[in-house]
N, C-alpha and C positions, 0 to 999 in steps of 0.2 A: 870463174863462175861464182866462187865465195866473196870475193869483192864487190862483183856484181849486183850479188843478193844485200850485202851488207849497206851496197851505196841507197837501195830501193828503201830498204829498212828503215836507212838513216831521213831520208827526202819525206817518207810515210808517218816518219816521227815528226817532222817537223812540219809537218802538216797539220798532224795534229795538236800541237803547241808544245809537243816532250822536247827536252835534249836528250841525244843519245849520249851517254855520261861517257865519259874517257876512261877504258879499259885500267883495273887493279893490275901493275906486270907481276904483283910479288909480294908474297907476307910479309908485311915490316914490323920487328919487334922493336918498336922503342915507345917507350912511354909520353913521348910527343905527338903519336900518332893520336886522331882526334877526328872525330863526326860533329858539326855544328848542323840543329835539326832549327830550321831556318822558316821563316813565312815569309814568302814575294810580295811585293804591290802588286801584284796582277793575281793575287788568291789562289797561288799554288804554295803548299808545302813541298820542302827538300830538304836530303841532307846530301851537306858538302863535307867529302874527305881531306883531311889534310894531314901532311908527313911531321908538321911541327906548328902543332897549337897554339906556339907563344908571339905573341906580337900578327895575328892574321887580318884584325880589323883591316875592312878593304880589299883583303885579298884575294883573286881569284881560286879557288880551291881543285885540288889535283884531280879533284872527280864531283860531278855533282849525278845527283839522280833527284826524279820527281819521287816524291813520299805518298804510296796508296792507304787511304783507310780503308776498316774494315764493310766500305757501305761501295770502293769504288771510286768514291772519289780523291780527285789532284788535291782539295783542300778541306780539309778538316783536323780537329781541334787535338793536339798530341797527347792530351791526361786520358785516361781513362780507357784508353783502346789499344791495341797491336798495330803497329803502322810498320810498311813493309816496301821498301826501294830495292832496285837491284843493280848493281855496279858492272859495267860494260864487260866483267869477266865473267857474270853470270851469279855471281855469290850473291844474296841477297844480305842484306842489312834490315833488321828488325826491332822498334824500340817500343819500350813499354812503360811508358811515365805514367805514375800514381794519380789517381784523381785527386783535384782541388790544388793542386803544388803551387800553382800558379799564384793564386791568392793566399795560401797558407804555407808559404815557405819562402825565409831568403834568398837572395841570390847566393848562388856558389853552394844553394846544398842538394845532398843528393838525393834526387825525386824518383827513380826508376833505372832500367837495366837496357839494355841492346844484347844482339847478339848478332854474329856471323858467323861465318865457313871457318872461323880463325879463333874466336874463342866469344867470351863475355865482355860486354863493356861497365860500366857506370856510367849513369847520366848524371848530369849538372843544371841546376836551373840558371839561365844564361839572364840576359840584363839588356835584351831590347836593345842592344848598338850593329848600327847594318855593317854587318859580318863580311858582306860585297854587292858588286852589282852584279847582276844575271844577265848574259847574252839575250835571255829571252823573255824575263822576268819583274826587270826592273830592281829597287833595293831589293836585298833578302835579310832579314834582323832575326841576328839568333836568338831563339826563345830558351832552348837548350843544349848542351854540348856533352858528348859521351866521350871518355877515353877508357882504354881497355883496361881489364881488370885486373889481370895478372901484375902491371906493377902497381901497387899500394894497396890499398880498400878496396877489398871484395863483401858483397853483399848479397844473399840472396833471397826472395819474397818467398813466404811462404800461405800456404792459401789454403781456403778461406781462412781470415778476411784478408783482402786485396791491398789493403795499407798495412798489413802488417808486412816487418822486414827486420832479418837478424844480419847483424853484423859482425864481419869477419875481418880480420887482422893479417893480413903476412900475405901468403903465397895457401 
């Protein structure tokens, strides 16, 4: 019957133009692990998970999910809002890039925070190379990339104001 239900879910998703992302089996601690928050040619945002961030251009990713803003919609713009996926295990993934980064920041620095069931991440502002292709989507070009925070730079925003951010060292 939960197969059943699950197979209807899956057909109802793809109806709708979702993929239903490939279930998380298990917390993984290694500091390879890695969210690339991605834009499709077909105007949906994602973030795709992967177990080892180095060398992925091209790669299909161990899980993708669609990225909701906070208005509802598949596509909108990652600075300045809570953007919130949920990974086929149920955990959600939530990122929270600083406004302007985009335009007032290098590549490789760090713009904002994620979080999930597992802990904190770090974002990255990523460099526009298509990260993969999408079953449903077309390119997806990573605009930014989160690893977790437990190994190296931890950082946390403190508020008001919105761009301010202290940084922390170690563990």
């Amino acid at each position: 019957m939960l197969l059943k239900a699950l197979f209807m879910l899956s057909i109802a998703s793809l109806a709708l133009g979702f993929v239903v992302p490939s279930p998380r089996v298990e917390k993984r601690n290694s500091d390879l692990d890695a969210v690339a928050l991605v834009n499709c040619d077909t105007q949906v945002t994602k973030f795709a998970y992967y177990t080892n961030m180095a060398n992925t251009a091209g790669i299909y990713p161990v899980s993708e999910t669609t990225a909701i803003g906070p208005t509802g919609k598949t596509y909108t713009p990652w600075e300045g809002a809570t953007i919130t996926g949920y990974w086929g295990d149920g955990n959600s993934f939530t990122s929270n890039i600083l406004p302007g980064t985009w335009d007032n920041f290098p590549s490789c620095a760090v713009v904002g925070i994620a979080r999930d069931a597992y802990g904190t991440w770090n974002c990255f502002k990523g460099s526009q190379i298509v990260q993969y292709q999408s079953n449903c989507c077309g390119a997806c070009r990573q605009i930014y990339y989160c690893y977790r925070s437990e190994f190296g730079v931890r950082f946390t925003r403190s508020s008001p104001p919105v761009s301010s951010m202290n940084i922390i060292i170690g563990r």
